[in-house]
Biopython code that builds the backbone (N, CA, C, O; Angstrom):
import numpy as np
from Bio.PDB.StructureBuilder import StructureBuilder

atoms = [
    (1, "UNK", "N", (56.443, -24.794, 13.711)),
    (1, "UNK", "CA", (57.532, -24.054, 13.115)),
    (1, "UNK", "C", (56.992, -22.982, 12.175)),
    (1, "UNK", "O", (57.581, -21.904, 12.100)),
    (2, "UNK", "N", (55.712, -23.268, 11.332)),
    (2, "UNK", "CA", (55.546, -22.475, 10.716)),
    (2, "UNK", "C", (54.561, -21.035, 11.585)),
    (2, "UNK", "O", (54.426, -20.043, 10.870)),
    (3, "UNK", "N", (54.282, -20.996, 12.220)),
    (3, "UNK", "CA", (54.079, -20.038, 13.222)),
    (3, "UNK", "C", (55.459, -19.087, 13.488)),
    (3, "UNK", "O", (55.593, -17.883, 13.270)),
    (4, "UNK", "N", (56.318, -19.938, 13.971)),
    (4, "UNK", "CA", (57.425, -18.770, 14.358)),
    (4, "UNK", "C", (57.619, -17.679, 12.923)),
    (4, "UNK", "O", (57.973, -16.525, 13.168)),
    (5, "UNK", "N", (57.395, -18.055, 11.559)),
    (5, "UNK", "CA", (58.097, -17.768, 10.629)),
    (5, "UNK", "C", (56.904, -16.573, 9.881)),
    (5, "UNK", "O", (57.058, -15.740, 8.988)),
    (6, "UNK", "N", (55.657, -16.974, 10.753)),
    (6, "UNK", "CA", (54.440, -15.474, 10.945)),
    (6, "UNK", "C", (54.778, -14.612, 11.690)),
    (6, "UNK", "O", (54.129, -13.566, 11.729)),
    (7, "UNK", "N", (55.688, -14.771, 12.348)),
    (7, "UNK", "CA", (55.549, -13.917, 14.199)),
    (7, "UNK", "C", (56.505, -12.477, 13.374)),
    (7, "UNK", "O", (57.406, -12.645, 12.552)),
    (8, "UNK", "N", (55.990, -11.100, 13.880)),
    (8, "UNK", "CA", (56.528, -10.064, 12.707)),
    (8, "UNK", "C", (57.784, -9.543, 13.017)),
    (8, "UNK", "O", (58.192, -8.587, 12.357)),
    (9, "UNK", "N", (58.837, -10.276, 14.404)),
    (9, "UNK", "CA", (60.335, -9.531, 14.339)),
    (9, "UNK", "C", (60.951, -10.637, 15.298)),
    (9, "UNK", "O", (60.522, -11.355, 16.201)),
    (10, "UNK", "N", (62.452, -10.375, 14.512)),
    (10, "UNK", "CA", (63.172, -11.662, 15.595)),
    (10, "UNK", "C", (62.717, -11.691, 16.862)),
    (10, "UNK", "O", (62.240, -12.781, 17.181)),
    (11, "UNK", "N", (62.706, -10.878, 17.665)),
    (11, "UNK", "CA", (62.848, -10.859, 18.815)),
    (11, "UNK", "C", (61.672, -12.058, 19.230)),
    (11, "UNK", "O", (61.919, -13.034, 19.938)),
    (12, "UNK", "N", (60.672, -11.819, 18.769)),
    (12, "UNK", "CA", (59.169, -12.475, 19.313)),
    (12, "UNK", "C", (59.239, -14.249, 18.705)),
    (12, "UNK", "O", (58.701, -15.313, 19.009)),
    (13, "UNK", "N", (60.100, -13.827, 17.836)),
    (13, "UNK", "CA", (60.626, -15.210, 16.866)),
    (13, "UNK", "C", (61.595, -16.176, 17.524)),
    (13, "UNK", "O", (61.631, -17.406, 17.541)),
    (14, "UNK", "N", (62.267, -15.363, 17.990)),
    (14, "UNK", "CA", (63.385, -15.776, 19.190)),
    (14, "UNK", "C", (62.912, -16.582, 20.756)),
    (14, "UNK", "O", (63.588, -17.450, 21.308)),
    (15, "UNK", "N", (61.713, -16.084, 21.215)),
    (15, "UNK", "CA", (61.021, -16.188, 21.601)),
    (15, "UNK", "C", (60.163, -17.682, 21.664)),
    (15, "UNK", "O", (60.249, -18.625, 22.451)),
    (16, "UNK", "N", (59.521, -17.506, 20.769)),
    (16, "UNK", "CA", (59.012, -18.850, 20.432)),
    (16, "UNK", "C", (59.517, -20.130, 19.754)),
    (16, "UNK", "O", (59.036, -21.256, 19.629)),
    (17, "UNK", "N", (60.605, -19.579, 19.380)),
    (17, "UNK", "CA", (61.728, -20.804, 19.137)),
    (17, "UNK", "C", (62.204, -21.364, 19.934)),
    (17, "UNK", "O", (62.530, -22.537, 19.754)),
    (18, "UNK", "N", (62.444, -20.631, 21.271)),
    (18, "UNK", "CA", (62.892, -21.036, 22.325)),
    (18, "UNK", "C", (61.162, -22.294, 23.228)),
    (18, "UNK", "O", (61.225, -23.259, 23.990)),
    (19, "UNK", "N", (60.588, -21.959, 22.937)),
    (19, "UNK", "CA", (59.471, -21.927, 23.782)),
    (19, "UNK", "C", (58.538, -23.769, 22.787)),
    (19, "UNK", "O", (57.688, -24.589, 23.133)),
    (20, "UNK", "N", (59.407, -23.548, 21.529)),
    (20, "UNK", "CA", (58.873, -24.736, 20.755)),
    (20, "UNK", "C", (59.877, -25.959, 20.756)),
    (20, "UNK", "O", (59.717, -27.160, 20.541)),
    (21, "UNK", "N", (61.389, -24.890, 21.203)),
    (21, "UNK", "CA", (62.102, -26.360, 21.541)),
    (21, "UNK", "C", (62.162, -26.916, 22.872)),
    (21, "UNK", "O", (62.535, -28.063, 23.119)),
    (22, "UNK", "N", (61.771, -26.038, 23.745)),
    (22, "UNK", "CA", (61.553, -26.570, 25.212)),
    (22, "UNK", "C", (60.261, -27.786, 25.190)),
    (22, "UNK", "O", (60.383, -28.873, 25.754)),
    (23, "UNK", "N", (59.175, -27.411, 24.517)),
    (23, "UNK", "CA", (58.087, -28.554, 24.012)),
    (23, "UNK", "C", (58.680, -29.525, 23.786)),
    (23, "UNK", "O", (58.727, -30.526, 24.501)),
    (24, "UNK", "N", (59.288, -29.327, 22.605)),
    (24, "UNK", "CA", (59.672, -30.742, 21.569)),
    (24, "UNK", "C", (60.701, -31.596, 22.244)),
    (24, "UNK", "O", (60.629, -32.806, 22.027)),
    (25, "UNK", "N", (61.779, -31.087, 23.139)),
    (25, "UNK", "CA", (62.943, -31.815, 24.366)),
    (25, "UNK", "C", (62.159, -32.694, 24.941)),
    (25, "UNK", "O", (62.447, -33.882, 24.798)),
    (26, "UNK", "N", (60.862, -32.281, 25.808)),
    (26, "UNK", "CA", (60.255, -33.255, 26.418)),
    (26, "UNK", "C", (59.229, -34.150, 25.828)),
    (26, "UNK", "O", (58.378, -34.750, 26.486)),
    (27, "UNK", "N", (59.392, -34.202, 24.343)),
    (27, "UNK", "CA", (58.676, -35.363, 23.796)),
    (27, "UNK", "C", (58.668, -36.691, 23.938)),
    (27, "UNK", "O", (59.845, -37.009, 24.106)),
    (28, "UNK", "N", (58.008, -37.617, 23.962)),
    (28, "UNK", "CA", (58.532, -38.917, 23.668)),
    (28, "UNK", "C", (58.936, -39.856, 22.281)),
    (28, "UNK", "O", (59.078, -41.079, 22.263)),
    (29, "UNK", "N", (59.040, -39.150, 21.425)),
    (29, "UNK", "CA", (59.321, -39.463, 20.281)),
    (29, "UNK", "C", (60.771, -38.872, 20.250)),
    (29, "UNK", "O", (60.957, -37.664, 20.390)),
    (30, "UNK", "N", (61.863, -39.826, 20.049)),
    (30, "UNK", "CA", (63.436, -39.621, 20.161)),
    (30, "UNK", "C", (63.620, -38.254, 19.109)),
    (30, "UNK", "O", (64.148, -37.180, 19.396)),
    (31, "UNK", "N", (62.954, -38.698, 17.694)),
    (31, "UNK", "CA", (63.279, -38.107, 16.426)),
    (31, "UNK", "C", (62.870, -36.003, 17.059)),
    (31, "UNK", "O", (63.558, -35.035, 16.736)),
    (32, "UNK", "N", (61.985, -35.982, 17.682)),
    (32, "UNK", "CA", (61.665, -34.944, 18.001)),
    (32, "UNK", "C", (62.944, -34.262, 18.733)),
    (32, "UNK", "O", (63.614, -33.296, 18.369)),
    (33, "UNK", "N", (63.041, -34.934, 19.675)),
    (33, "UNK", "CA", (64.495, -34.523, 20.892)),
    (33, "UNK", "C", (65.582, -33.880, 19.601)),
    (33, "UNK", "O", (66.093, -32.773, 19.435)),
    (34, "UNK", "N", (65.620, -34.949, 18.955)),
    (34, "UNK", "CA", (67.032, -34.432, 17.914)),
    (34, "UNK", "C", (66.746, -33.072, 17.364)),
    (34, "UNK", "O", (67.539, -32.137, 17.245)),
    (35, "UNK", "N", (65.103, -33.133, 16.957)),
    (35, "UNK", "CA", (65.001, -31.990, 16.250)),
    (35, "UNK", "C", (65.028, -30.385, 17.170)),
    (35, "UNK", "O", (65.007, -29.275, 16.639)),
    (36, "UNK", "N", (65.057, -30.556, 18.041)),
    (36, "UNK", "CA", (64.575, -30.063, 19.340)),
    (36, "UNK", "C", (66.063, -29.439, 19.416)),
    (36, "UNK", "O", (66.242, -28.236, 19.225)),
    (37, "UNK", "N", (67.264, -30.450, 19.745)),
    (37, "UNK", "CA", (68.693, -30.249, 20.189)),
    (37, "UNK", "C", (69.542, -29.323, 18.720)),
    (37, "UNK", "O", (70.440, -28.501, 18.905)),
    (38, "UNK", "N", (69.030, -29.683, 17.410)),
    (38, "UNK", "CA", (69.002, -28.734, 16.385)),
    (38, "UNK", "C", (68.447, -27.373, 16.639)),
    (38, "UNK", "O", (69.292, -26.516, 16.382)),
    (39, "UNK", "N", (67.565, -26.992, 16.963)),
    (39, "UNK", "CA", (66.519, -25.516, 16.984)),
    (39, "UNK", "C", (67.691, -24.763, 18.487)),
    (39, "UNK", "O", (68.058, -23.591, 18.580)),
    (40, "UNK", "N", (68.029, -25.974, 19.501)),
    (40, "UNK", "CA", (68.645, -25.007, 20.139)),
    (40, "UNK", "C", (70.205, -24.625, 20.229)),
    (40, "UNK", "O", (70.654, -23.676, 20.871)),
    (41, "UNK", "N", (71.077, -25.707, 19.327)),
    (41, "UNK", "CA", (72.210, -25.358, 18.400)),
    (41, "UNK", "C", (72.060, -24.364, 17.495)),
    (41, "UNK", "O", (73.096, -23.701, 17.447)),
    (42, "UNK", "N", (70.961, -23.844, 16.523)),
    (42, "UNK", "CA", (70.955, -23.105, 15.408)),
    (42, "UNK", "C", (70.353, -22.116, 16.048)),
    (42, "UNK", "O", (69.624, -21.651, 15.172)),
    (43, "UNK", "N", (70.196, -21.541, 16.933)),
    (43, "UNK", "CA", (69.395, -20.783, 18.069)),
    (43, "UNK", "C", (69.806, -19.263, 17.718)),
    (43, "UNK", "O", (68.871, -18.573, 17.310)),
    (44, "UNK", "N", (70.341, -18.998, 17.759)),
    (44, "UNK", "CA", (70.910, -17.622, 16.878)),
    (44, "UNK", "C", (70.876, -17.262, 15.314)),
    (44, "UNK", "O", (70.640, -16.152, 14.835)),
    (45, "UNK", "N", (71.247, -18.789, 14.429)),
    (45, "UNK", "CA", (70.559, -18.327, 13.190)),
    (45, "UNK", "C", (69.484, -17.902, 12.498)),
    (45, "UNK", "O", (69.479, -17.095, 11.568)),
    (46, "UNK", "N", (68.518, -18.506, 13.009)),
    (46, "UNK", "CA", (67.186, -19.562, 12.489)),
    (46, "UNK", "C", (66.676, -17.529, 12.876)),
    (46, "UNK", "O", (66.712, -16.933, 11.799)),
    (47, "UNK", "N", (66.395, -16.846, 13.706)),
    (47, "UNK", "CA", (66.034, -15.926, 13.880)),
    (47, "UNK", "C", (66.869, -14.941, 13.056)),
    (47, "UNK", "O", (66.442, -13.789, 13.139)),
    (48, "UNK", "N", (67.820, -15.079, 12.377)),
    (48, "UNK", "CA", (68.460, -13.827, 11.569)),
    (48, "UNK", "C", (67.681, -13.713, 10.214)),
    (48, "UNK", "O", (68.183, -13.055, 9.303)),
    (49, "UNK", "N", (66.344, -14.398, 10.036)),
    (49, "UNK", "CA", (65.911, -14.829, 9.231)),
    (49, "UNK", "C", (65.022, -13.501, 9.003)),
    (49, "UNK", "O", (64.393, -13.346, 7.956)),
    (50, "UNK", "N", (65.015, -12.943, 9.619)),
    (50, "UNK", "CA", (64.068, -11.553, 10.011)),
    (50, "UNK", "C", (65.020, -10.487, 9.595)),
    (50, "UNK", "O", (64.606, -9.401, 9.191)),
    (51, "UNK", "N", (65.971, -10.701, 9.661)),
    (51, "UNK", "CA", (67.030, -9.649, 9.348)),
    (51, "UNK", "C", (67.138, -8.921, 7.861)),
    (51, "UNK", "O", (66.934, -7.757, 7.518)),
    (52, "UNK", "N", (67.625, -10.334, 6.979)),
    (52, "UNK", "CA", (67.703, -10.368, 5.580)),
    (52, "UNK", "C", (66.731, -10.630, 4.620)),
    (52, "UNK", "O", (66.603, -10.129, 3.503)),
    (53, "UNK", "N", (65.815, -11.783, 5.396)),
    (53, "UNK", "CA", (64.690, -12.850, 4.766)),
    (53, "UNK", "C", (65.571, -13.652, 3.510)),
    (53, "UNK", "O", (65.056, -13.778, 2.399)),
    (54, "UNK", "N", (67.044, -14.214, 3.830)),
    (54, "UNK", "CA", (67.308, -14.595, 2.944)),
    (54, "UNK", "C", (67.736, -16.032, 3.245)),
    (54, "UNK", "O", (68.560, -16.177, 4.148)),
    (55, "UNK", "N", (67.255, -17.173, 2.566)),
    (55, "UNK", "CA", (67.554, -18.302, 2.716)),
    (55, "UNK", "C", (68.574, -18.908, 1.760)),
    (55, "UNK", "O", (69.205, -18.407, 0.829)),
    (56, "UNK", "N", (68.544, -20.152, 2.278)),
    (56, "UNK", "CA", (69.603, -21.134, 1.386)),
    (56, "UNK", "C", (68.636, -22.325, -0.304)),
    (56, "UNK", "O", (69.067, -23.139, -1.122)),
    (57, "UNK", "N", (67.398, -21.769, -0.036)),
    (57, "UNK", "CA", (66.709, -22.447, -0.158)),
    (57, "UNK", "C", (66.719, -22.423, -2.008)),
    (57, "UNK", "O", (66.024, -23.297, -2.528)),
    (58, "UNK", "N", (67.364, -21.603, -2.819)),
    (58, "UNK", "CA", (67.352, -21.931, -4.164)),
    (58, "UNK", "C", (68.465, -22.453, -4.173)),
    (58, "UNK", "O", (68.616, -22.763, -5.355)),
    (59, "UNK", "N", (69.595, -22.841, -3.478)),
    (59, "UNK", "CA", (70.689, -24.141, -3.844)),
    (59, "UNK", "C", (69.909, -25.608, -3.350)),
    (59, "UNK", "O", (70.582, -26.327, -2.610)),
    (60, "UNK", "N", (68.790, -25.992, -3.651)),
    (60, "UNK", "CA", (67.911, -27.019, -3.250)),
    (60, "UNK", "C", (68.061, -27.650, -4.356)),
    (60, "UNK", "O", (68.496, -28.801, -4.333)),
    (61, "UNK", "N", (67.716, -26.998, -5.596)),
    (61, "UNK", "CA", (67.303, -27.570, -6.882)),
    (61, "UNK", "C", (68.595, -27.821, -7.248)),
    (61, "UNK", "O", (68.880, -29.019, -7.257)),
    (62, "UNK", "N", (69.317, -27.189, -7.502)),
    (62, "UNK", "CA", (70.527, -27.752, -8.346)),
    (62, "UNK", "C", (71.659, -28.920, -7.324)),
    (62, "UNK", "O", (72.512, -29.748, -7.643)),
    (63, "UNK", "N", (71.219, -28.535, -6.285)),
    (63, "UNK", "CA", (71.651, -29.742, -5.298)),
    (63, "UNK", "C", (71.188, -31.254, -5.254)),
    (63, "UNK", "O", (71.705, -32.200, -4.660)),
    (64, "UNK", "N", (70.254, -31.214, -5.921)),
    (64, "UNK", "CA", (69.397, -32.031, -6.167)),
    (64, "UNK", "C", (69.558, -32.963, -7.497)),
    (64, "UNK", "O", (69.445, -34.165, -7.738)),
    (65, "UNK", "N", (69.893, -31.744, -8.264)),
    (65, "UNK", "CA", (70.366, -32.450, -9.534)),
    (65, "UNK", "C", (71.401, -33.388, -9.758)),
    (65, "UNK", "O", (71.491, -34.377, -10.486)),
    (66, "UNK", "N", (72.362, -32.689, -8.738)),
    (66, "UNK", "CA", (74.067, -33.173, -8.781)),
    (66, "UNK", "C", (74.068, -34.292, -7.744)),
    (66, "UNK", "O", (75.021, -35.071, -7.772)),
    (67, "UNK", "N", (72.887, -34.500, -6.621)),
    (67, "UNK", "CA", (73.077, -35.732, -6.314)),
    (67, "UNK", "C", (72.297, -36.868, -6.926)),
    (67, "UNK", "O", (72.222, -37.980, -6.404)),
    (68, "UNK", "N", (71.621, -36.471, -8.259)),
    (68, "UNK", "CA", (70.868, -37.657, -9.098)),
    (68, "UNK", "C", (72.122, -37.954, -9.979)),
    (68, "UNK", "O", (72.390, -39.098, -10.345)),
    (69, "UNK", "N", (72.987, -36.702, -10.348)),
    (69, "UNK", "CA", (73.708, -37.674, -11.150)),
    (69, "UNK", "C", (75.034, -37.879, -10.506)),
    (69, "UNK", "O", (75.992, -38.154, -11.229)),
    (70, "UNK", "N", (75.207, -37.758, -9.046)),
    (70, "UNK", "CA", (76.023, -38.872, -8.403)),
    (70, "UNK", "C", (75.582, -39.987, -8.377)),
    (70, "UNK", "O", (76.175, -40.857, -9.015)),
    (71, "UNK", "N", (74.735, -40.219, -7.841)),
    (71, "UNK", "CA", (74.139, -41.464, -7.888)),
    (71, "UNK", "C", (74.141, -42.329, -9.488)),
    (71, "UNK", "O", (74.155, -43.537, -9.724)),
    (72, "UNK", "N", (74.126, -41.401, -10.208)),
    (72, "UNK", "CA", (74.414, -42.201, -11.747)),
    (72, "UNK", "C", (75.211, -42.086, -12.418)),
    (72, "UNK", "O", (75.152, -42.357, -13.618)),
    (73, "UNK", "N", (76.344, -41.575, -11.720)),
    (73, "UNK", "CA", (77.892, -41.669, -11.884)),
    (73, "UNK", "C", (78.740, -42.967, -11.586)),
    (73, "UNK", "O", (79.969, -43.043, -11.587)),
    (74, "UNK", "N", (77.972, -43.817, -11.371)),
    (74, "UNK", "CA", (79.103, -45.160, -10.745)),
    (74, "UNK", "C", (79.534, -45.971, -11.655)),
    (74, "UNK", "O", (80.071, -47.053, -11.417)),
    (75, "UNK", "N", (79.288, -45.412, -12.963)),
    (75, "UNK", "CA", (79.960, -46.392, -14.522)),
    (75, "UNK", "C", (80.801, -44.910, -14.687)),
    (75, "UNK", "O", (81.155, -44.959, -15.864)),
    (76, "UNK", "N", (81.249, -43.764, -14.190)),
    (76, "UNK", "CA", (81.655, -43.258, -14.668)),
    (76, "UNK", "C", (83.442, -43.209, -14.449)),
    (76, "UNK", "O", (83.776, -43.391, -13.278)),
    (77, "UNK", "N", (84.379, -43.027, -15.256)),
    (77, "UNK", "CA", (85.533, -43.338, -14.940)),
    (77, "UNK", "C", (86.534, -42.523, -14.022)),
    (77, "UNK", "O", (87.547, -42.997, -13.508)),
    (78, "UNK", "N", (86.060, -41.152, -13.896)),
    (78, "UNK", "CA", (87.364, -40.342, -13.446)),
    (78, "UNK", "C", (85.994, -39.029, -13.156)),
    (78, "UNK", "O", (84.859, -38.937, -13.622)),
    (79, "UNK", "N", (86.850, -38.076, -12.081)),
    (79, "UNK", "CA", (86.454, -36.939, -11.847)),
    (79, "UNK", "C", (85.330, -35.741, -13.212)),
    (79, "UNK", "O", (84.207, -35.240, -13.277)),
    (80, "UNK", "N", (86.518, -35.819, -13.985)),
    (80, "UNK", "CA", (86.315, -35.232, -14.880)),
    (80, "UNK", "C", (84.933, -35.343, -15.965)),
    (80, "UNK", "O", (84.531, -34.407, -16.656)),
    (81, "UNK", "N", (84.275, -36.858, -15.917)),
    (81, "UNK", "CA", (83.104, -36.719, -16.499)),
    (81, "UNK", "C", (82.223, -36.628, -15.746)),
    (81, "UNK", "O", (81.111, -36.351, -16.196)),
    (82, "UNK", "N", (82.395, -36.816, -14.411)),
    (82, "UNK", "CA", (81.471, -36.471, -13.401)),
    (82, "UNK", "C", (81.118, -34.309, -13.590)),
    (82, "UNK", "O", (80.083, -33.666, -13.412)),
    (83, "UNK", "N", (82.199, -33.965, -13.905)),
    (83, "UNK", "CA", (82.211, -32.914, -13.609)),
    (83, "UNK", "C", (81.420, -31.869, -15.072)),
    (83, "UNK", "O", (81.018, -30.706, -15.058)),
    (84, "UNK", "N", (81.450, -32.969, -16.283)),
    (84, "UNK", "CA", (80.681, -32.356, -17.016)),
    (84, "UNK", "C", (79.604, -32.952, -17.750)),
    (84, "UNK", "O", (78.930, -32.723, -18.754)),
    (85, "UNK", "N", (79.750, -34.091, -16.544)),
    (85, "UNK", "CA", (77.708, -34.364, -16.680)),
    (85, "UNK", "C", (76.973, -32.663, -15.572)),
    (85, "UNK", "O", (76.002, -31.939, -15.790)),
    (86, "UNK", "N", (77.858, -32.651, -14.630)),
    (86, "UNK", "CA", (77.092, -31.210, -13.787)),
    (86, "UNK", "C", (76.692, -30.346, -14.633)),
    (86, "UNK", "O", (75.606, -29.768, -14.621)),
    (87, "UNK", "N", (77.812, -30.192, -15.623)),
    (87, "UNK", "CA", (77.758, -29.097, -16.374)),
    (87, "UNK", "C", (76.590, -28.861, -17.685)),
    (87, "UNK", "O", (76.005, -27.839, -18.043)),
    (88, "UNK", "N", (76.547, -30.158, -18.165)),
    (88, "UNK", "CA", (75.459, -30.351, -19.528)),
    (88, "UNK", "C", (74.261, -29.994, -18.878)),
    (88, "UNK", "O", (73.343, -29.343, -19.377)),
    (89, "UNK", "N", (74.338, -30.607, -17.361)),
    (89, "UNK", "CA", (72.640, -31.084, -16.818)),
    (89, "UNK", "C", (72.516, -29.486, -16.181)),
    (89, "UNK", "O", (71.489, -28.929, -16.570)),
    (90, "UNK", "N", (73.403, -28.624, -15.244)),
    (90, "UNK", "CA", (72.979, -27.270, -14.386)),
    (90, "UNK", "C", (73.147, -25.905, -15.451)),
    (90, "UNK", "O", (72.581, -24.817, -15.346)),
    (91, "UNK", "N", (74.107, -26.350, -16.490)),
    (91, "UNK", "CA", (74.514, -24.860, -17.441)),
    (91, "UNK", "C", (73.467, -24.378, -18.244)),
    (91, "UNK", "O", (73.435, -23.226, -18.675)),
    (92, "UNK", "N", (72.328, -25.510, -18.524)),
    (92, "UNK", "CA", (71.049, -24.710, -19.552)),
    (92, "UNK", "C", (72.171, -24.250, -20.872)),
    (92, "UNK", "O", (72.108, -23.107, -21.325)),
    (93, "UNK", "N", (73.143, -25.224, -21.398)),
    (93, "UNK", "CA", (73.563, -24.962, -22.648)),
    (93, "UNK", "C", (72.832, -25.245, -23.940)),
    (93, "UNK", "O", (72.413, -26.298, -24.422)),
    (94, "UNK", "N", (72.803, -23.979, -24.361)),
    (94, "UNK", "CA", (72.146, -24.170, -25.781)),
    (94, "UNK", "C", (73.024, -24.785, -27.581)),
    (94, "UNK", "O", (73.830, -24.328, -28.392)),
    (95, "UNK", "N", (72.423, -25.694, -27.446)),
    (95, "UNK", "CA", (73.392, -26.713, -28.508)),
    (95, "UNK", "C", (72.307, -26.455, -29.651)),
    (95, "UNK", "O", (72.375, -27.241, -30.596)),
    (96, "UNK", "N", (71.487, -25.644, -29.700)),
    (96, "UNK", "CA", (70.936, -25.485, -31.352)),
    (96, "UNK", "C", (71.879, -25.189, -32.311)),
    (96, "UNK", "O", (72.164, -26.030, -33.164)),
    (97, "UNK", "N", (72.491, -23.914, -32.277)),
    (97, "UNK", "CA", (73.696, -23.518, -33.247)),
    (97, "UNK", "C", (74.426, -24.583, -33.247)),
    (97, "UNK", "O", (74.651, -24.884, -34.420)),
    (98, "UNK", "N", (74.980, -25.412, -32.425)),
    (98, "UNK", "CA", (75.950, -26.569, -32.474)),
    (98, "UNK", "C", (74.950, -27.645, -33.457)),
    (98, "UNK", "O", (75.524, -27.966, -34.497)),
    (99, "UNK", "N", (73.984, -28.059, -33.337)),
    (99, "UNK", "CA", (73.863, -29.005, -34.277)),
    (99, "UNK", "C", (73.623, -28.437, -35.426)),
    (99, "UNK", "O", (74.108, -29.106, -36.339)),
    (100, "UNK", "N", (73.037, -27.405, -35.816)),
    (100, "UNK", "CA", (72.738, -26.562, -37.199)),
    (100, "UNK", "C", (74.345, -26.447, -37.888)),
    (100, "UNK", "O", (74.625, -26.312, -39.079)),
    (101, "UNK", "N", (75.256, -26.545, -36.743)),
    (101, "UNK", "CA", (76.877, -26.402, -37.786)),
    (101, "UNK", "C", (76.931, -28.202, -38.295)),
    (101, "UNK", "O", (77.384, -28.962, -39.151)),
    (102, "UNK", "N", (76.308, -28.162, -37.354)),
    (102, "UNK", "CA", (76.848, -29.988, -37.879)),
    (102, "UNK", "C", (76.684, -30.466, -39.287)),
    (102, "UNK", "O", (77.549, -31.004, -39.977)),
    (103, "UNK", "N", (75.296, -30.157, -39.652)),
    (103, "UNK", "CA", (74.767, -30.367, -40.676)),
    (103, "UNK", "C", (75.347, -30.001, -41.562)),
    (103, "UNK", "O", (75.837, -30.864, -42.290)),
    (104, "UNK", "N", (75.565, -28.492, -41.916)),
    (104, "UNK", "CA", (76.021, -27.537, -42.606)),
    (104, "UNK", "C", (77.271, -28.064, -43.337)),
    (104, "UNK", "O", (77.701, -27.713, -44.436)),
    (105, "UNK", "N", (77.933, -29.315, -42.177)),
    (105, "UNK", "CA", (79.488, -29.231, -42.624)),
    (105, "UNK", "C", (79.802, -30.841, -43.017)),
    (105, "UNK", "O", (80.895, -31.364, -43.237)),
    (106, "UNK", "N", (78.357, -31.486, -43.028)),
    (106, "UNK", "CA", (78.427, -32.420, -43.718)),
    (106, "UNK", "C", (77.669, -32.981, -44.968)),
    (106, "UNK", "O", (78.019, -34.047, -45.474)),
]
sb = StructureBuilder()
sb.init_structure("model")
sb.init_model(0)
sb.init_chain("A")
sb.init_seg("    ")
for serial, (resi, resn, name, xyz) in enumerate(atoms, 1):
    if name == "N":
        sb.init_residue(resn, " ", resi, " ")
    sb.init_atom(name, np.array(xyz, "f"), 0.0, 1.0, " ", f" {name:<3s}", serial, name[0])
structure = sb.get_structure()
């Protein structure tokens, strides 16, 4: 795969995508076939990649985040604190001024 993603224009990309899932169909490893029946479902995208060069690939991280704290949401009671644990943990809020008032006002 990482070959196709050297190759310098869709077309030739197109090409060998085609030519890596015809390989991988006749594998004997099932997991391959699947991956194989993917490359030739996404068969038109996977090459627009040449077009834009733009991926999906920085919603990884914060996708990532929000399913650690699903997963550590199951004491949590309702939508709503689910929704601003996302927020404390993806917003990068700065709570310095917030605790410096705290002080101040006690």
């Amino acid at each position: 795969m990482g070959d196709v993603y050297g190759l310098p224009d869709r077309e030739s990309a197109a090409v060998a995508l085609d030519r890596l899932a015809s390989r991988m169909a006749h594998s004997n490893v099932p997991e391959t076939r699947v991956v194989a029946r993917t490359l030739r479902k996404e068969r038109e995208g996977i090459p627009d990649w040449w077009r834009s060069s733009a991926t999906n690939a920085i919603l990884g991280g914060p996708d990532s985040v929000v399913q650690s704290i699903r997963r550590a949401s199951r004491g949590f009671r309702n939508v709503g604190y689910f929704e601003t644990m996302i927020f404390l943990r993806l917003g990068r809020l700065d709570f310095s001024a917030q605790s410096s008032l705290a002080c101040a006002t006690h």
